[in-house]
FIBADO-169541 format. One record per residue (C-alpha): z negated, y, x. Coordinates in pm, whole numbers, padded with zeros to 5 digits, always signed. Layout:
ZYX;...
# end
This chain:
+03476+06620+02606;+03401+06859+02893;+03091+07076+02768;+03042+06831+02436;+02643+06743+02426;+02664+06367+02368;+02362+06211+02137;+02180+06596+02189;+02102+06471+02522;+02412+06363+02763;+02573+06699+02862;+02928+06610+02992;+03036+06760+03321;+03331+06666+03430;+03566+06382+03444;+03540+06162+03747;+03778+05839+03681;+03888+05604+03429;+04076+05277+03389;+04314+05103+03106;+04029+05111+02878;+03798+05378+02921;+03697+05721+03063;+03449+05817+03313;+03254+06126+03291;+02998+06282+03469;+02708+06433+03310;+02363+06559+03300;+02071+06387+03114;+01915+06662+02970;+01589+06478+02882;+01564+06333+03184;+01655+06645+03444;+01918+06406+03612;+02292+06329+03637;+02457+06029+03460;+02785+05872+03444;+02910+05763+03085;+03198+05524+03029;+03357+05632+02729;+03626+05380+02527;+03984+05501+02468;+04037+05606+02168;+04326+05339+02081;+04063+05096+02096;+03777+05252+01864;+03918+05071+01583;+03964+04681+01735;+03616+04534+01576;+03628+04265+01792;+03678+04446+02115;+03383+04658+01987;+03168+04355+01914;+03199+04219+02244;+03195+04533+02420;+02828+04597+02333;+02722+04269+02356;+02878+04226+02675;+02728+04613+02834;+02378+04483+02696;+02408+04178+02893;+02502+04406+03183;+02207+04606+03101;+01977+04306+03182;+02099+04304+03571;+01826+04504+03814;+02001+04491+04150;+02027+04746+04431;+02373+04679+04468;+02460+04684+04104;+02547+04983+03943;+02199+05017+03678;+02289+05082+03278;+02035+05321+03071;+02161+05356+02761;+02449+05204+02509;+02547+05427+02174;+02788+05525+01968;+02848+05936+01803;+03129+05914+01564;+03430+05736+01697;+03264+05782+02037;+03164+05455+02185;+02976+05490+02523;+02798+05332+02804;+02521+05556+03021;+02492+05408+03362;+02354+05569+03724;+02564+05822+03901;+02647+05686+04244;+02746+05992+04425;+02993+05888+04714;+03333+05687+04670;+03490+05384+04549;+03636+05133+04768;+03976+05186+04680;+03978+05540+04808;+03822+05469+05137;+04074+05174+05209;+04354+05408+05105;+04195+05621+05354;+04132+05472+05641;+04202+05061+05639;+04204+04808+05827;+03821+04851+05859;+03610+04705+06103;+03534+04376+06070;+03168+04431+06091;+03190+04727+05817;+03407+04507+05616;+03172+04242+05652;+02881+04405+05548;+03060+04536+05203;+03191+04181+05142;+02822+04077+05176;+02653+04322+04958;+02929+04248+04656;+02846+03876+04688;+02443+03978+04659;+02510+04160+04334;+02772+03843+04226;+02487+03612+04304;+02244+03812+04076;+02486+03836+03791;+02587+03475+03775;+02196+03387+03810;+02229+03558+03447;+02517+03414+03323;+02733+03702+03335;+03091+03685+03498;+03243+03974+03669;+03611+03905+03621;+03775+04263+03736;+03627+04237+04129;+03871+04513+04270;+03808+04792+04497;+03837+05038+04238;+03490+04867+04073;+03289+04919+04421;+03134+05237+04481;+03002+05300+04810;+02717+05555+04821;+02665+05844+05066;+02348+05605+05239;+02654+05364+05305;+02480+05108+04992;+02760+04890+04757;+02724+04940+04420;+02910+04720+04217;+03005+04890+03808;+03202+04757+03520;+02972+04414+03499;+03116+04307+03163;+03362+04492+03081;+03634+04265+03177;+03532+04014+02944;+03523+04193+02638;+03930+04188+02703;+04058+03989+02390;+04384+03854+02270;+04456+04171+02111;+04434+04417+02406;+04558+04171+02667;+04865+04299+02697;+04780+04672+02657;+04926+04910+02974;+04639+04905+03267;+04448+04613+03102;+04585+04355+03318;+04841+04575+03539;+04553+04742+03681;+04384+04414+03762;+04667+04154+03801;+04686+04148+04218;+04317+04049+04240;+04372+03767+03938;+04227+03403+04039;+04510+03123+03961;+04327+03022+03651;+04293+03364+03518;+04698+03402+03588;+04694+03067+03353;+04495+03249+03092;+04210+02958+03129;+03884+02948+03146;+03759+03155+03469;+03402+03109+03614;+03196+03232+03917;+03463+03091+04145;+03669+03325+04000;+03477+03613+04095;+03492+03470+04462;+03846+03455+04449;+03864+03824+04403;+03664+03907+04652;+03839+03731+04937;+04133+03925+04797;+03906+04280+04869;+03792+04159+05205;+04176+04079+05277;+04268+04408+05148;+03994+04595+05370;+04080+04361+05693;+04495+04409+05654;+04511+04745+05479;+04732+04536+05242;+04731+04263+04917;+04831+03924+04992;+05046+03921+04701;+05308+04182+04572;+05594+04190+04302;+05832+04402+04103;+05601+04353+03770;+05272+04230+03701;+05429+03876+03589;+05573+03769+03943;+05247+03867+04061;+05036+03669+03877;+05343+03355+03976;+05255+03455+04298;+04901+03388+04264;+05011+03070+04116;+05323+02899+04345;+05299+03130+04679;+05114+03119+05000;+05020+03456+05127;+05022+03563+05502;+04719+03444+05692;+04506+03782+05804;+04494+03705+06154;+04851+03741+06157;+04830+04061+05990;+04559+04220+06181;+04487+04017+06523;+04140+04140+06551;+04030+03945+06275;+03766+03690+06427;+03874+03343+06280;+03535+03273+06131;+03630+03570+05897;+03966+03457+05857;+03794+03129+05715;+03610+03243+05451;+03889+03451+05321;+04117+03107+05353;+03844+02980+05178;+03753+03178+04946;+04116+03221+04837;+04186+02890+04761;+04430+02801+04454;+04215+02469+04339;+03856+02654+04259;+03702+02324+04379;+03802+02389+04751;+03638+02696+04729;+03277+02806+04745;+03046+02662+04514;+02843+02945+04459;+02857+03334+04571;+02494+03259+04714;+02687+03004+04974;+02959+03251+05032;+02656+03476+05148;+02553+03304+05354;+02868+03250+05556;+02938+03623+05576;+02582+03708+05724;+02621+03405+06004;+03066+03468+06067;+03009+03763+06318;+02728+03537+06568;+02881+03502+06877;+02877+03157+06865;+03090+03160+06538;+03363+03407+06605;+03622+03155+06785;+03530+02868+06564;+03816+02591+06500;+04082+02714+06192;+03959+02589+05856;+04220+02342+05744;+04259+02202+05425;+04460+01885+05293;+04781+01978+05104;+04793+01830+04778;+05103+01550+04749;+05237+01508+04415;+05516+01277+04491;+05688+00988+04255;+05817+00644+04332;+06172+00593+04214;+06336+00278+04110;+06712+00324+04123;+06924+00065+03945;+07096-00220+04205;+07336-00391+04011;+07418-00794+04061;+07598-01074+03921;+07435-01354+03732;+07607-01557+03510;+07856-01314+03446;+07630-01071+03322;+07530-00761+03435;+07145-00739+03577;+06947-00497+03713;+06663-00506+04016;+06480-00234+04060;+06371-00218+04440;+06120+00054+04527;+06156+00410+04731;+05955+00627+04863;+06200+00942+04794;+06080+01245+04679;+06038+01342+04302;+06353+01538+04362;+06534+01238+04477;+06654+01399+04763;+06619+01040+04940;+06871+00780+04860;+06749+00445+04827;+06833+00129+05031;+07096-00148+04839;+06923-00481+04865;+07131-00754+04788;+07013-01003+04591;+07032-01393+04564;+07367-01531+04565;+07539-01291+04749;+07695-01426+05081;+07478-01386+05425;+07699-01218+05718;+07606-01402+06039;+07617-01200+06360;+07653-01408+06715;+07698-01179+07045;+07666-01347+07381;+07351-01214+07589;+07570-01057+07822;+07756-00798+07606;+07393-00708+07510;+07273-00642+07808;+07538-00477+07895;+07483-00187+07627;+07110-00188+07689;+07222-00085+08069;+07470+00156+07935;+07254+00342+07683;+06965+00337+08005;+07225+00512+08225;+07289+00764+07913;+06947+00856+07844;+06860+00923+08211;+07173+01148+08238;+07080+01328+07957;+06733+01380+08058;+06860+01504+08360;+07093+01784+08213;+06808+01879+08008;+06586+01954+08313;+06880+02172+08441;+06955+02375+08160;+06709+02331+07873;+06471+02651+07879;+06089+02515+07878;+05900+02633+07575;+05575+02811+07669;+05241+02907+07460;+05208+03258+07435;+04865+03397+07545;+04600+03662+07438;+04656+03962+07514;+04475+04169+07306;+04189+04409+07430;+04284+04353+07758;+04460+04717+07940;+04799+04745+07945;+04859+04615+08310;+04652+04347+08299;+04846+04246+07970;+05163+04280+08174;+05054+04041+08423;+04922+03806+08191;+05235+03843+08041;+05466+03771+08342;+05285+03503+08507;+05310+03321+08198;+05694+03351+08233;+05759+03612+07998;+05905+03941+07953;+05722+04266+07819;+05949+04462+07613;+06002+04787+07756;+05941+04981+07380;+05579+04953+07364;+05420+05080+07073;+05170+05350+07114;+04913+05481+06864;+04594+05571+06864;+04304+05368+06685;+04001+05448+06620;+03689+05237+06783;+03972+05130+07084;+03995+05281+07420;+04317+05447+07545;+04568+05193+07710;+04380+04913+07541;+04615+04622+07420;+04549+04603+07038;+04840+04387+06940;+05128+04190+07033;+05455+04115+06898;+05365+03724+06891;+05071+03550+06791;+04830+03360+07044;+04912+03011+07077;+05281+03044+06974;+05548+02816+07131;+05844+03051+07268;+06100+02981+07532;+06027+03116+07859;+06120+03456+07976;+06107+03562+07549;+06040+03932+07502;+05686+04024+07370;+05605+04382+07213;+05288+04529+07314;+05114+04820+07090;+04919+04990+07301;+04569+05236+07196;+04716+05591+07289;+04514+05888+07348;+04327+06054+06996;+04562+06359+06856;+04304+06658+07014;+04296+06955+06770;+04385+07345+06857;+04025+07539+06850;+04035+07837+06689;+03956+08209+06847;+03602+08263+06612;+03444+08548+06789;+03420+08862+06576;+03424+08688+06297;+03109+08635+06087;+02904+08278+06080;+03109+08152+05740;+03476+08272+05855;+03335+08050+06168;+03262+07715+05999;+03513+07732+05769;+03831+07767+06040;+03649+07514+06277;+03642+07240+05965;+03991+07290+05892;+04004+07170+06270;+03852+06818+06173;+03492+06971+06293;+03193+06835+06061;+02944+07096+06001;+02631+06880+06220;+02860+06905+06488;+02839+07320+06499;+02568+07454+06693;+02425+07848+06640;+02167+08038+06803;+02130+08400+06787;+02069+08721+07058;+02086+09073+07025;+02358+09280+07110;+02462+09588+07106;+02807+09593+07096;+02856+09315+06818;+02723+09369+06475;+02447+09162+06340;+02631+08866+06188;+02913+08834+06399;+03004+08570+06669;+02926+08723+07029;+03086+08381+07210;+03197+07999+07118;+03195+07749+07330;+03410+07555+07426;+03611+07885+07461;+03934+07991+07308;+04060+08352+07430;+04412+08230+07333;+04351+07994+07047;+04498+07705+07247;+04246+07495+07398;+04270+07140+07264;+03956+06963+07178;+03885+06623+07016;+03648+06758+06658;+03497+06409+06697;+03303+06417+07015;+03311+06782+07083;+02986+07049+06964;+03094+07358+06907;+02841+07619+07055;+02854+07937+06868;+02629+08239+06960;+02563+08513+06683;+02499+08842+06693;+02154+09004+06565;+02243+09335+06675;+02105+09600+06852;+01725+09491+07013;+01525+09765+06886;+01575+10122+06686;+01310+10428+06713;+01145+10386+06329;+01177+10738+06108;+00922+10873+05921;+00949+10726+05552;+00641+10895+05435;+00764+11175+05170;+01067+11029+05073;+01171+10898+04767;+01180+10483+04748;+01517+10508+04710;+01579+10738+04964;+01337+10531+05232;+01532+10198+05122;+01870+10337+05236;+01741+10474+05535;+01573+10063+05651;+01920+09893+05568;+02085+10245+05813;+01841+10147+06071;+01950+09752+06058;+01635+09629+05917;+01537+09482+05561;+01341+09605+05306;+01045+09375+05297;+00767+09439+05016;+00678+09769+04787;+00371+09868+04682;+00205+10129+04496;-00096+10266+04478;-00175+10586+04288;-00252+10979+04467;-00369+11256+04441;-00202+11432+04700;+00158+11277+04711;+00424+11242+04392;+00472+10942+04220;+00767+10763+04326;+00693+10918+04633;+00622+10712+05031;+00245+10744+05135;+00260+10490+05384;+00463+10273+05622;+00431+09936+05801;+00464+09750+06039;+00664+09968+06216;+00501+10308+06224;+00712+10659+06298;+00877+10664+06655;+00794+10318+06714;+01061+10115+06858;+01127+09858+06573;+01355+09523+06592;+01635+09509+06359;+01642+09210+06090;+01287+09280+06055;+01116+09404+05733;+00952+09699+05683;+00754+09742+05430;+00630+10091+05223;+00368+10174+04973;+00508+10432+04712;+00267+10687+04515;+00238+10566+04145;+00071+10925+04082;-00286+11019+03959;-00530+10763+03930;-00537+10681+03519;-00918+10784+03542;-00829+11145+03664;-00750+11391+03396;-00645+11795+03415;-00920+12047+03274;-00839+12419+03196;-01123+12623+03310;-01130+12998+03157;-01300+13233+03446;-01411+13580+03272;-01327+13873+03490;-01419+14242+03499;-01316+14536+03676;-01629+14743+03926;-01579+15004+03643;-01426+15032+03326;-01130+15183+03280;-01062+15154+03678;-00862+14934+03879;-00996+14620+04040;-00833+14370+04244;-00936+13986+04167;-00887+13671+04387;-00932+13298+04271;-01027+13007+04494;-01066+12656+04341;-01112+12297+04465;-01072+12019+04284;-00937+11679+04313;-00577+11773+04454;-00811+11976+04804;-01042+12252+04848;-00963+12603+04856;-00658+12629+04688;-00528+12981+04579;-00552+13061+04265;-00386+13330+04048;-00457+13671+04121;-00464+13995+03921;-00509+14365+03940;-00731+14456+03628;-00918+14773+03471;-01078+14577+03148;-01215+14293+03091;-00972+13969+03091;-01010+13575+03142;-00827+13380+03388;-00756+13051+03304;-00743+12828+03635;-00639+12448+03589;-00839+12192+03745;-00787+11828+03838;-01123+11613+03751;-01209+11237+03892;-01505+11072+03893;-01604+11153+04254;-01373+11496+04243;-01567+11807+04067;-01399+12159+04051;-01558+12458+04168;-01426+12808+04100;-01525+13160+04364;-01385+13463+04250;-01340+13764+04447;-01326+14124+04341;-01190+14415+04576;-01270+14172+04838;-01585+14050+04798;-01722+13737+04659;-01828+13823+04286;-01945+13497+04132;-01874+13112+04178;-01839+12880+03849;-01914+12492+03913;-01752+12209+03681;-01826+11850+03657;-01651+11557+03569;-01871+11447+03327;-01947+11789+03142;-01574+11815+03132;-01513+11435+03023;-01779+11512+02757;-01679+11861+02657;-01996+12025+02750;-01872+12282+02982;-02096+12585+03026;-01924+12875+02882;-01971+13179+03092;-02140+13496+03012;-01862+13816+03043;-02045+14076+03200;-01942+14384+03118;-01817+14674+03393;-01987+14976+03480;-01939+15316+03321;-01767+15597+03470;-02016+15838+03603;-02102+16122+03336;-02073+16491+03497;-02398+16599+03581;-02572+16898+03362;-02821+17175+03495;-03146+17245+03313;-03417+17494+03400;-03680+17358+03634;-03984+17240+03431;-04296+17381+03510;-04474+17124+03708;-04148+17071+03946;-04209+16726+03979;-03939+16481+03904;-03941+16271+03549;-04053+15871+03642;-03816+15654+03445;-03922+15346+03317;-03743+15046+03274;-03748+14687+03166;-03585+14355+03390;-03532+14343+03750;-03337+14569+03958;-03139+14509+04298;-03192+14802+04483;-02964+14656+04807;-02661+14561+04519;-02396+14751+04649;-02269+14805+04285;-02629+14934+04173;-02619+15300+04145;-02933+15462+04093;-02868+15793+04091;-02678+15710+03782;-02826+15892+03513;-02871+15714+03158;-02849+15332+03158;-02776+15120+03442;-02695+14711+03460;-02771+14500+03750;-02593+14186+03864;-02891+14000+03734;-03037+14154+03445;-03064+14468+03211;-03253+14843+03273;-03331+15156+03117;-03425+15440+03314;-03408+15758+03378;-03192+15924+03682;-03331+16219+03891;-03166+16551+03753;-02969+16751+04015;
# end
């Protein structure tokens, strides 16, 4: 059954109990988002009909209770041979265990239980539904300390046919009313009759009746008297004792009418004005017969018969007087006054003699008194001055809820009729059992707890705070108290808090420098320093790596930071997605063709400004492709040097490069080597030739030379002229 999803909605658990007839499961409604128990029916009784039959009727009646001490049904079904009953989870324990556990209870405890059972009878017979298996193993007591009584129903489905099944009646048989021993008829005083059973169980720590088989108990039920409780447990007020007498009760009529009236007598038994009330007594029933023995006599010479009466038992353990009858001769008696008075004075003289013997050397009989709750040495004197002896093997034990050297019973009863100078047993309250504390320190918070609960120490009872230190590691135990260097101090894990102080480590650590590193790398380095890695961000860069720290906080570089803290990092996630790389192709040309010029890129784009760019020695013409990073607010801007001086500067935007409309440059071509100059005869005139040209020349260009002869290009623009011959 464990894992099987019952009617697609009832996922079993685990198993938590059963009984004679069924199995009890725990499991989760999964429509619902809560836990359920189901009460599933043994499989040797899937095919009785009857037993069926009754045991749906009888779970639907149940299911018409709403009571906060009855245990609620939600559902009733059946899935294949599966027949089942959905009901709340009550998470705590049933009765049973916690008498096994820790009985006799206090009275007011027991009390209290005993009184929220009859509630939930009171309800159910309101409806017309009989309990009929009240036992402690049917009361569940919840963690808030509420009675939930289960199994409303289930008892009477019990037929003919499964009567005599194994745990259908065993299980039940020591809480059975007389009448349900009888196999009769049982009603709500039934129900009431168990109960005084459970609240004599919880008072004694025992059942009233026991036997080798489940048949001599039920006889018991039926023929026997059971121990009264306050001779069991001494502490029992006798108002409680009553209602138990009461409620126990082998004619149902002497017994409480109702459980509403029952109720009632538990809420009022533990006033102070109740507690010492008179014994309930009760008249014994007398079932005795009148027998008429035969007396025989002579008439007539026949044979007749009177028939006097007695008063002898039905047993005839009595034997009747002869009476003789008429005609039968009288016997006359005649004693002279003297020899009568005579024995009257004799039998005088013999009485007083006896009665005077018996003052000598009869011991008096004395009532015992109370004893109990008084110290031991006042019990002793008590004791004594009543004119008995305290037995020098005095019991001693401790109990719960009763001071040390507290009298908590005694040997004989209050009010019992002893001979003086009997012996009377005293048990005595002795000091609790005190537990060994364990030696925690060093060890981390869990290790802690979980030696200090094997101790009998409940968690609420262990107390933490936390310091720095910087010998213990974060997460140990610096100190307990109360302390234990040796392991051997004894403490009582009922009364005593254990302090425990735990270690956060060292105070403070000087913070690295995180920015740089890998995540990774910056992660390990927090959990070296004794701090946590609190949140990671990322935001995208243009100067740092993706993957890659850009910035730290709270605690900055060579700040003292406090361990178990978080520090937090924001990690590059690289270039922005609107950023893009752009190849720019940068024409370069030697001073002169054919001669050797040395050329020096500077760029700036998005990634800085003057960043180096390649560089080349050249004699032709080439192009120098220079990669750029582009953003919307980050340009590029080429300068290129030749021999050393700044030649030209190239300027490229975002958008012309987004949009592909990037200028191309113009290549300008290099000089010419200088042609050998020729002599020619001096013309006439002397005078020099005036050259004429077209464009602009730079006469202060450095590269303009215009003594050049034939045609000469200037930075800005084309000329033809004529040199001066030399």
């Amino acid at each position: 059954m464990i894992g099987h999803e019952l009617a697609g909605r009832y996922k079993i658990l685990e198993r938590i109990g059963g009984g004679g007839m069924a199995l009890v499961y725990k499991a989760q409604d999964i429509l619902l988002n809560r836990n359920v128990a189901i009460k599933v029916l043994r499989q040797q009784f899937v095919h009785d009909e009857e037993f069926i039959r009754r045991f749906r009727r009888e779970a639907q009646s149940a299911a018409s209770l709403s009571h906060p001490n009855v245990v609620s049904i939600y559902d009733v079904g059946q899935e294949d041979d599966i027949h089942y009953i959905v009901m709340e989870y009550v998470e705590g324990h049933n009765l049973n265990e916690i008498i096994k556990e820790r009985a006799p209870l206090q009275v007011d405890e027991a009390v209290r239980i005993a009184s929220q059972i009859c509630d939930a009878l009171d309800h159910a017979h309101h409806n017309q539904i009989i309990h009929r298996d009240i036992k402690p193993h049917n009361i569940l007591i919840g963690r808030n300390g509420r009675v939930k009584v289960t199994d409303f129903g289930i008892a009477r489905a019990v037929t003919s046919t499964t009567i005599t099944q194994t745990g259908s009646v065993v299980g039940s048989v020591h809480y059975f009313s007389p009448e349900h021993a009888k196999g009769v008829a049982t009603g709500e005083k039934s129900d009431l009759y168990s109960l005084g059973i459970v609240l004599y169980q919880m008072l004694t720590a025992r059942l009233p009746f026991l036997g080798e088989s489940p048949i001599s108990v039920a006889l018991k039920h039926l023929q026997e008297e059971f121990d009264e409780p306050r001779e069991v447990n001494p502490l029992i007020p006798q108002s409680v004792e009553n209602i138990i007498l009461k409620s126990m009760r082998k004619n149902p009529q002497e017994r409480y009418q109702s459980a509403e009236e029952m109720m009632q007598d538990l809420e009022t038994c533990l006033l102070p004005s109740r507690r010492n009330e008179p014994k309930l007594t009760f008249e014994e029933d007398e079932d005795q017969t009148r027998v008429m023995p035969a007396i025989k006599t002579m008439q007539s010479g026949e044979h007749k018969y009177a028939a006097p009466v007695s008063t002898g038992d039905a047993n005839g353990d009595d034997e009747p007087e002869e009476t003789s009858v008429k005609g039968a001769g009288k016997k006359k008696w005649k004693k002279p006054a003297f020899f009568i008075g005579l024995a009257v004075l004799f039998l005088g003289i013999l009485a007083g003699v006896v009665i005077y013997v018996n003052h000598l050397f009869v011991v008096p009989d004395v009532p015992v008194p109370n004893v109990v709750n008084m110290t031991e040495e006042e019990a002793v004197r008590t004791l004594e001055e009543a004119g008995l002896v305290v037995s020098d093997e005095v019991i001693r034990k401790y109990k719960q809820g009763i001071a040390e050297g507290t009298v908590y019973e005694q040997s004989k009863k209050e009010g019992s009729i002893v001979k003086e100078g009997s012996e009377i047993q005293l048990s005595v309250a002795d000091a609790k059992p005190l537990s060994k504390m364990p030696n925690v320190v060093n060890k981390t918070l869990d290790e802690a707890i979980k030696l200090l609960k094997d101790q009998g120490v409940i968690e609420k009872r262990i107390s933490t705070s936390e310091e720095y230190n910087d010998n213990v590691s974060a997460g140990l135990i610096i100190s307990q108290s109360p302390e234990s260097p040796d392991s051997n101090t004894e403490f009582d894990p009922d009364e005593t808090v254990v302090y425990l102080v735990v270690s956060k480590g060292k105070e403070s650590v000087p913070m690295e420098d995180l920015t740089g590193m890998s995540r990774s790398q910056a992660e390990s380095r927090i959990k070296e320093l004794g701090l946590k890695v609190g949140t990671v961000d990322e935001e995208p860069s243009f100067t740092v790596e993706k993957g890659k720290v850009i910035k730290q906080w709270p605690w900055n570089p060579d700040q003292p930071a406090t361990p178990g803290t978080a520090q937090n990092l924001t990690v590059s996630s690289g270039y922005p997605p609107e950023a893009f790389k752009y190849t720019f192709k940068v024409p370069v040309a030697p001073k002169v063709e054919g001669e050797k010029s040395k050329i020096r890129i500077v760029y700036s784009d998005a990634l800085g400004d003057n960043q180096e760019g390649e560089g080349r020695t050249i004699s032709t013409t080439e192009m120098i492709p220079v990669e750029l990073l582009l953003a919307p607010d980050k340009n590029g801007s080429i300068q290129v040097y030749r021999d050393g001086r700044a030649f030209d500067t190239y300027y490229v935007s975002y958008s012309d490069a987004k949009n592909g409309t990037v200028p191309v440059p113009e290549i300008e071509p290099p000089q010419q080597p200088e042609v050998p100059a020729t002599t020619n005869p001096p013309e006439e005139d002397g005078g020099e030739d005036e050259g004429q040209g077209e464009g602009d020349s730079d006469e202060n260009d450095p590269d303009d030379e215009s003594s050049n002869p034939g045609n000469g290009r200037g930075n800005n623009g084309n000329g033809n002229g004529k040199g001066k011959n030399k």
